[in-house]
Backbone bond lengths (Angstrom), bond angles and torsions (degrees), N, CA, C in turn:
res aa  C-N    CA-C-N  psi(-1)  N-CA   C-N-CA  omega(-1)  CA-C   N-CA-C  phi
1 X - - - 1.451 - - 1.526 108.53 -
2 X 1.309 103.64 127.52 1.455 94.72 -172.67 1.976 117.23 -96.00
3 X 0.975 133.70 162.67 1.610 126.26 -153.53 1.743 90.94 -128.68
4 X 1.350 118.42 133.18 1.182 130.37 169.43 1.236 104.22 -112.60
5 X 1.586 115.87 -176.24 1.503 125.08 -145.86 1.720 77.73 -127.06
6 X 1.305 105.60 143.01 1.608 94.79 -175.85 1.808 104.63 -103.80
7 X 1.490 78.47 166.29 1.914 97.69 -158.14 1.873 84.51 -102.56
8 X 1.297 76.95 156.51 1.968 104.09 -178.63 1.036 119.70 -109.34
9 X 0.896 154.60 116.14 1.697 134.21 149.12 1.623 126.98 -91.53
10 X 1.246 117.76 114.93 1.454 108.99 173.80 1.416 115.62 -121.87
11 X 1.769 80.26 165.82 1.421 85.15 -174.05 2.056 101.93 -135.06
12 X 1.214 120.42 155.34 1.280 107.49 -177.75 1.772 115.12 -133.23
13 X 1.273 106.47 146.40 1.316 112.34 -131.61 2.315 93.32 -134.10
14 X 1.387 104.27 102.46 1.463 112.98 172.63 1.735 126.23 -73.87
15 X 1.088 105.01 141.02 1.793 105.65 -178.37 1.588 85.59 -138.55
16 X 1.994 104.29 118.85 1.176 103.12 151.61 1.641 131.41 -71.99
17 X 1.252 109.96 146.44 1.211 134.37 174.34 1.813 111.12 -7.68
18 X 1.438 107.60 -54.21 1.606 109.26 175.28 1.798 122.88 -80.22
19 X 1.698 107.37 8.54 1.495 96.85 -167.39 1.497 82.48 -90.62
20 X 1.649 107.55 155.12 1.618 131.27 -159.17 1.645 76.03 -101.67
21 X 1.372 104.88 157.55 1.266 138.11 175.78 1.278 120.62 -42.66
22 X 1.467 96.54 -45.85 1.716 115.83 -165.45 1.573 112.65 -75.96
23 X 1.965 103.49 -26.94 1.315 106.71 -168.86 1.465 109.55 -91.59
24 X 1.625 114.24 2.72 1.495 127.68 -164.94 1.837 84.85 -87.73
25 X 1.775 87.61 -50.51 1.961 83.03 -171.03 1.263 113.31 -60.20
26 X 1.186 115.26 -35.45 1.725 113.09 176.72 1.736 101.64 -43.83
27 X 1.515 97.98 -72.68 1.640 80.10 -158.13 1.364 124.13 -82.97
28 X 1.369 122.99 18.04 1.498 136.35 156.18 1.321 115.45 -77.75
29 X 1.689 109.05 -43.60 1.727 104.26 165.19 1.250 111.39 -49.72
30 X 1.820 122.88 -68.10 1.488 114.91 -168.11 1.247 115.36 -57.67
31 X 1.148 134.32 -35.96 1.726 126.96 170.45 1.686 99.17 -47.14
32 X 0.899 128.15 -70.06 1.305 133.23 172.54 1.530 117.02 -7.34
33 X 1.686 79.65 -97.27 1.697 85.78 171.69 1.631 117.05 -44.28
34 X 1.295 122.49 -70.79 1.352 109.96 -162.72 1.398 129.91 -67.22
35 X 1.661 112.86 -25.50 0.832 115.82 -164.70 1.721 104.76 -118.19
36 X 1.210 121.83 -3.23 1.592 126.33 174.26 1.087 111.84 66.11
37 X 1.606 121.30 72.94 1.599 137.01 -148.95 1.787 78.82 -135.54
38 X 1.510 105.51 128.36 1.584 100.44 139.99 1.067 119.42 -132.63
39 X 1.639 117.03 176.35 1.579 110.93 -172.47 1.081 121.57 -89.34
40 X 1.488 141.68 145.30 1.725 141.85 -148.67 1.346 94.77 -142.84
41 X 1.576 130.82 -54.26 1.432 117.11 154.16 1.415 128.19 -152.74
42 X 1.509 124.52 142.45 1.269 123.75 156.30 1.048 123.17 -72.75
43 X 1.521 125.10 143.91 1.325 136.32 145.87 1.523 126.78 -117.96
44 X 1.024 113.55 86.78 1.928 109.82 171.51 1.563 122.57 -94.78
45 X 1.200 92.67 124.36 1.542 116.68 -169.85 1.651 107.05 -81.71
46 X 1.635 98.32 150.36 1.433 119.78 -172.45 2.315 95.56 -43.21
47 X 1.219 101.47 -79.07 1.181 103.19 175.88 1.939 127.23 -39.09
48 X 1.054 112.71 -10.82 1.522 105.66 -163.45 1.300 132.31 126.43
49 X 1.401 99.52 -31.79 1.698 101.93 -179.83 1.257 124.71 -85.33
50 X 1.713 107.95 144.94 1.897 92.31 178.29 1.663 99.63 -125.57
51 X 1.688 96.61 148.07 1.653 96.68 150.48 0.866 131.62 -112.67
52 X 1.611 147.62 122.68 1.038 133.00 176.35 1.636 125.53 -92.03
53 X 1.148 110.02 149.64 2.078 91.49 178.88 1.647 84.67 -130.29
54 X 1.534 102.99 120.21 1.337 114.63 158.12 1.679 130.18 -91.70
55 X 0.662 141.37 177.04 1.276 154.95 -178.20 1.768 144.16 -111.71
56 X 0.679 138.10 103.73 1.800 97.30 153.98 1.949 93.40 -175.61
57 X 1.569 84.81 155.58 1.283 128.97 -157.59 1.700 110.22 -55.43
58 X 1.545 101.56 135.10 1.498 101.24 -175.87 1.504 108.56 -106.99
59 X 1.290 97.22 126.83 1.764 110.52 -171.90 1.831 104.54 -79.06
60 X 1.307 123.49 130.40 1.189 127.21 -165.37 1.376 103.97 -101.97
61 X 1.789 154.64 123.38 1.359 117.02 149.65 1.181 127.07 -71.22
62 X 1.255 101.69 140.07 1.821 108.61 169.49 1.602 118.67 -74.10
63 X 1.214 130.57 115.00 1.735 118.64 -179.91 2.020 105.68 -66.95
64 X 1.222 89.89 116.36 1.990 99.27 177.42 1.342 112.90 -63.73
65 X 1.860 107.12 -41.14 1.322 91.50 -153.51 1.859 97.65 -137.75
């Protein structure tokens, strides 16, 4: 069986300066859940703003036969 190196996909995701914490987790949870997003990195800025770049993994098929 042969083993590949796994592939990523991201995507990156802005919160102005006034969104509250709680409403950032909201919509980082639902990406999550529905769509199988995780987080790869924060950045929060002096002023308020954050970016986040999430992640997640692209499933390849293998041909069997």
């Amino acid at each position: 069986m042969e083993r590949r190196a796994s592939t990523w996909e991201y995507r990156e995701v802005s919160f102005p300066r006034g969104t509250s914490r709680e409403a950032a987790r909201q919509a980082l949870t639902g990406a999550a859940e529905t769509q199988h997003w995780e987080l790869d990195r924060l950045t929060l800025f002096r002023d308020g703003r954050r970016t986040v770049r999430l992640r997640r993994r692209v499933y390849r098929a293998l041909r069997t036969a």
